[in-house]
N, C-alpha and C positions, 0 to 999 in steps of 0.2 A: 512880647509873647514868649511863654515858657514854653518850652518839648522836650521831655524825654526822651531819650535814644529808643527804651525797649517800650515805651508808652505806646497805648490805642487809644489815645484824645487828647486830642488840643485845644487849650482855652486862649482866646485873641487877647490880646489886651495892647495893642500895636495903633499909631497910625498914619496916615499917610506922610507925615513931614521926618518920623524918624525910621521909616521904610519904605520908602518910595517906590523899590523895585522888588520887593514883597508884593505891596499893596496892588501894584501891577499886574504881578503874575495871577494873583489870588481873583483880580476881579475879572480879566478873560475868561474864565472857569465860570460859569451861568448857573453849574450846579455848586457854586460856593461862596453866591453870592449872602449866604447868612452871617456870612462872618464880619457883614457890615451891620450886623443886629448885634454883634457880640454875643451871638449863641452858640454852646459847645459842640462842636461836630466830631463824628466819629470816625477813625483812620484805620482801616482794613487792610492787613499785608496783602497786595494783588497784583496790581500794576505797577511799573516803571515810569519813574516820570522823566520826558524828552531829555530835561537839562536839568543840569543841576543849580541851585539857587546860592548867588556870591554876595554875601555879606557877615561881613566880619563880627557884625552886632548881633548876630542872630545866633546862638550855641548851641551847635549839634547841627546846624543846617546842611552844611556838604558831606557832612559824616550819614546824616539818614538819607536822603535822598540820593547817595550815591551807591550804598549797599543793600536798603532794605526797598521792598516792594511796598509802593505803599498805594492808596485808593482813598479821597476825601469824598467825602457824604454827605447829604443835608440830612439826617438824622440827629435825632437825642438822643444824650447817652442814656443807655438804658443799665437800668437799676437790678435789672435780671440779675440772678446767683448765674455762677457759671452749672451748679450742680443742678439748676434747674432747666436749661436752656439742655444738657445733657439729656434730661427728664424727657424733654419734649422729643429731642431724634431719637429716641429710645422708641417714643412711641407710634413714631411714623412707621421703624425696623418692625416692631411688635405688629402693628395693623399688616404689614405686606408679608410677615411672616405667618400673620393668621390666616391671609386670604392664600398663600401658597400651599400652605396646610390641607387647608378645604377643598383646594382642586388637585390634591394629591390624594386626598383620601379614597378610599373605597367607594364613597356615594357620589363624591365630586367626579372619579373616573366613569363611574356607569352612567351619570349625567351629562358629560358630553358624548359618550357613546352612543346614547340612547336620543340625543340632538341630531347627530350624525344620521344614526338610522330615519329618524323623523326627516329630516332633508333628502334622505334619498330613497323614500317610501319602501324600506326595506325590513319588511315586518316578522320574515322569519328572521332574520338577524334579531331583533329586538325581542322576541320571546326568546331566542337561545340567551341573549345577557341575561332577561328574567328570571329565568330557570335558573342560571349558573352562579347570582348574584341572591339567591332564594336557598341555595345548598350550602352556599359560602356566609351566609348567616349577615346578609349585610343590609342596613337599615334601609328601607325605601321611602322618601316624602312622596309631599302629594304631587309633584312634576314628575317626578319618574313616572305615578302611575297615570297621570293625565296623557305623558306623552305616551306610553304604552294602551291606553286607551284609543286615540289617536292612529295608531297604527295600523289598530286592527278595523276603527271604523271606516279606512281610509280604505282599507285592502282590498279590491275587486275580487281577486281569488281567479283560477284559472277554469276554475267550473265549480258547480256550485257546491258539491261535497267541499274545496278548500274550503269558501267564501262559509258553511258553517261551522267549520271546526275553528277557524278563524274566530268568528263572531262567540264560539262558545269558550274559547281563551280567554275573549277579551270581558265576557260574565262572569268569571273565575277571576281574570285579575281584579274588576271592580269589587267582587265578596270581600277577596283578601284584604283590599283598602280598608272596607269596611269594618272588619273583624278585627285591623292594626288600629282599628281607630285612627286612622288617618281623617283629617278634615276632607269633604269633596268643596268645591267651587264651585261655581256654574258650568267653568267648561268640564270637570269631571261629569255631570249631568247630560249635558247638551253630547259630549262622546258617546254617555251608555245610551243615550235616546238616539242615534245614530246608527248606534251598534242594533239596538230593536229595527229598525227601520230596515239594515238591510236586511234582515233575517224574516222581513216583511210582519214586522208584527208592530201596526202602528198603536195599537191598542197599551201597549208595552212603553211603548216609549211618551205617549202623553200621561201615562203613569207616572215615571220618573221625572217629565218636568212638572206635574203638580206636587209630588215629592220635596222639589227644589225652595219651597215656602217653611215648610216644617225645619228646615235648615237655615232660614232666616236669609236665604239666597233671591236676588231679582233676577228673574229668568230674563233673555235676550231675547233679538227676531229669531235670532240663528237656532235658538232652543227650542220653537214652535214649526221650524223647518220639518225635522223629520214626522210628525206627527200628522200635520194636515196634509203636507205631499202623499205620505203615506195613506190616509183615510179619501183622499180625492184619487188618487191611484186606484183602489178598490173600488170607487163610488159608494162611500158610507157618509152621502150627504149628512145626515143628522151629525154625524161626529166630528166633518168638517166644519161644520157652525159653530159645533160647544167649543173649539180649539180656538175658532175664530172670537168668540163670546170670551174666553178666556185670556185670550191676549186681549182685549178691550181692558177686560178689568182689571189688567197688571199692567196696564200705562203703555202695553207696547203698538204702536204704530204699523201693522202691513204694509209695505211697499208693494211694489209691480209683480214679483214673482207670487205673490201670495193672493192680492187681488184675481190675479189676470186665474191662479188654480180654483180659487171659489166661483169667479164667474164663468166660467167653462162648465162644473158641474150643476153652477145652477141651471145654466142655458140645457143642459141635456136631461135637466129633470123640470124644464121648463116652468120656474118658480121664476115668474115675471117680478112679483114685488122684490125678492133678490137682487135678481138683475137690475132692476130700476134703483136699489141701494147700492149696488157694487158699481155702476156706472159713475155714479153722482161723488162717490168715494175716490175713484178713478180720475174724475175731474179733481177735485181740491189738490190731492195730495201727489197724484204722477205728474197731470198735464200732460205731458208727452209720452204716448205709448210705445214698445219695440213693436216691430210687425207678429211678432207671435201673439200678441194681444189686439194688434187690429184683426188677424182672421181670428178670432174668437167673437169677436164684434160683430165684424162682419157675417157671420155666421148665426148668428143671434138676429140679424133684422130679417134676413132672408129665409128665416125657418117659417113655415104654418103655422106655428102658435103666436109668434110675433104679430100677424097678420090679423089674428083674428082677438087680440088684447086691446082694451081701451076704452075710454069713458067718449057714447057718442052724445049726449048733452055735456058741461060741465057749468058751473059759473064763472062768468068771465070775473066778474069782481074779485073772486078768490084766486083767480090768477095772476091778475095783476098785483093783489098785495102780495102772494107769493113772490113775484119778481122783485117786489121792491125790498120783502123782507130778503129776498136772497140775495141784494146787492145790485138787481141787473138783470141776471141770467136767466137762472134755475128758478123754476116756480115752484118745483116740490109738493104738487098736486096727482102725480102719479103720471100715467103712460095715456095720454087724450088723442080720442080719434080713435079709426080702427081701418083696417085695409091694409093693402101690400106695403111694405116700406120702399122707397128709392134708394138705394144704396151707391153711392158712386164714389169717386176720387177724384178731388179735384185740388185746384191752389185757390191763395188769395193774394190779391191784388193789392201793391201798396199802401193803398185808402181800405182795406179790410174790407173790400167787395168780395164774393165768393164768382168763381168764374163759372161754375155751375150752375146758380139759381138765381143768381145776382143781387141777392139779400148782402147787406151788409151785418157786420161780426157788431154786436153789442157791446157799450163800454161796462164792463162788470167790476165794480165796489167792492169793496168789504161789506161783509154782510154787518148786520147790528151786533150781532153778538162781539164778532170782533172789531168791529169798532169803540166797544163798552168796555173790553180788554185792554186794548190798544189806550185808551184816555186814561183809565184806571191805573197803568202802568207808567203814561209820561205823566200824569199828576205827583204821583210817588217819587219820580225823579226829581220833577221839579219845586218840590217842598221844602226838599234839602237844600235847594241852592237860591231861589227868590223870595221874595215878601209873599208871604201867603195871602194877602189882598190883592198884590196885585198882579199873581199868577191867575187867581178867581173870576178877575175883572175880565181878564185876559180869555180865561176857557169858556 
């Protein structure tokens, strides 16, 4: 085995009958057991090794191992330039000195400032950096103004003169985005639709999130928030609907706060067909209601109009196919019967007897539809991975 004194690689060429106590030392070492492949490994000045190695055969043995640090590796020697391997920590230095740059700059300092103030709902602070960062001529993206938007949607104000001067900052700051040409997001949208909201003008803000299309932006739940709270606040049923109508047709899903605000105003402008759809909506998609949504409920069976709604013939046959197209349950024939409702609270019993009436709970299916989905979708799956006969035989 040859080595260089100021060498970083050794090539083996050694073996066990005319180094015995080499071959020894070298094969305790778990990471150097390649040097029984005869592949070159590479020696790194790092480590000291325990002892030094005695044989008179080997030239340069007690000489390196007793002065220089050295470290054996299962690696190959690599062919890198050293000018190139330079190249590369150059560009590690260069990446960390870009990103130091950028949090030292002017926008990177009013960016975490302006974080700060967003964590600690501190909104006159965050218009004084706007202002002072607007006279000092310095570049604002669109996070600045989202969080500056944020601030002010956020601001309760301590009476209600703040809460509009507030709210008409935070319309000034959004023009100015707009004027920079700054790109808005959704949540620059769903902020200024916020900001309408508390200035109570819900009118305003389902503006802005139908706006949010013509910008090639998918509005959120959170973006149809101020709008409908807002038009059910006022009781402007009709507007409530088209909000509700419009999230339908942009793929968004209501959950429980938004259910539970339309069936409240339907119930007080007693539109039973409504109610009879926001029920049945209620069941698929919450199941479980908070108690602010049972006395909205409860409050619906127990009104006079409840009482006196409902089909007193029906046909039974269309009910039952209703039930069975509905999986079980729901028959989907409207509100039958008519008279006072029974309203009560009760439990159910392990075998799903009700302790009330003593009617037992229905086993409820998937209805057809989603049963046609649900095949449609494991066929697809399993196309790609079985014989296509005999997945067929199979469904």
């Amino acid at each position: 085995m040859l080595l260089c004194k100021r060498s970083t690689f050794l090539v083996p060429s050694f073996n066990t009958k005319t180094f015995p106590n080499l071959f020894s030392y070298f094969t305790k070492k778990t990471h150097l057991l390649s040097f029984l492949k005869n592949s070159p490994i590479r020696c790194n000045h790092s480590y000291l090794f325990a002892k030094p190695l005695k044989d008179s055969n080997f030239i340069g043995t007690h000489n390196l191992f007793m002065n220089k640090k050295a470290k054996f590796c299962n690696l190959a020697i690599s062919a890198t330039p050293q000018s190139k391997e330079n190249a590369v920590g150059g560009d590690v230095v260069s990446s960390r000195s870009k990103k130091k740059a950028r949090r030292e700059a002017p926008e990177g300092v009013l960016r975490f400032k302006l974080d700060m103030c967003s964590k600690a709902g501190d909104v006159a602070e965050g218009l004084r950096l706007y202002d002072e960062a607007r006279s000092n001529g310095v570049e604002l993206n669109q996070h600045h103004y989202n969080v500056l938007l944020y601030l002010c949607s956020q601001s309760g104000g301590e009476n209600g003169r703040d809460l509009k001067l507030v709210c008409k900052r935070g319309f000034e700051i959004f023009q100015q985005m707009i004027i920079d040409k700054v790109s808005p997001n959704e949540a620059t949208f769903t902020n200024a639709a916020r900001l309408a909201s508390a200035m109570e003008d819900p009118e305003m803000a389902f503006y802005l999130v139908k706006q949010m299309q013509g910008f090639g932006i998918l509005p959120k739940l959170r973006s149809y928030g101020p709008p409908l709270f807002g038009f059910c606040k006022k009781g402007m049923v009709g507007k409530a609907y088209e909000v509700d109508a419009h999230m339908i047709e942009s793929g968004v899903v209501a959950e429980e706060p938004e259910l539970s605000a339309l069936l409240k105003i339907s119930a007080n402008v007693n539109n039973a067909d409504k109610v009879y759809e926001l029920l049945h909506r209620l069941r698929t998609s919450v199941r479980q209601v908070t108690e602010s949504t049972v006395a909205v409920i409860e409050d619906w069976f127990k009104s006079e109009h409840a009482a006196k709604i409902g089909k007193e013939n029906w046909d039974v046959s269309k009910v039952k196919e209703g039930v069975v197209k509905g999986g079980g349950g729901w028959h989907g024939q409207g509100w039958l019967g008519s008279g006072q409702w029974r309203v009560v609270r009760t439990q159910m019993d392990k075998k799903g007897v009700c302790c009330s009436c003593g009617e037992r709970l229905a086993c409820i299916d998937i209805d057809p539809k989603e049963t046609e989905n649900f095949a449609i979708s494991l066929s697809k799956l399993a196309f790609g991975r079985e014989v296509k006969a005999d997945f067929i035989r199979f469904q």
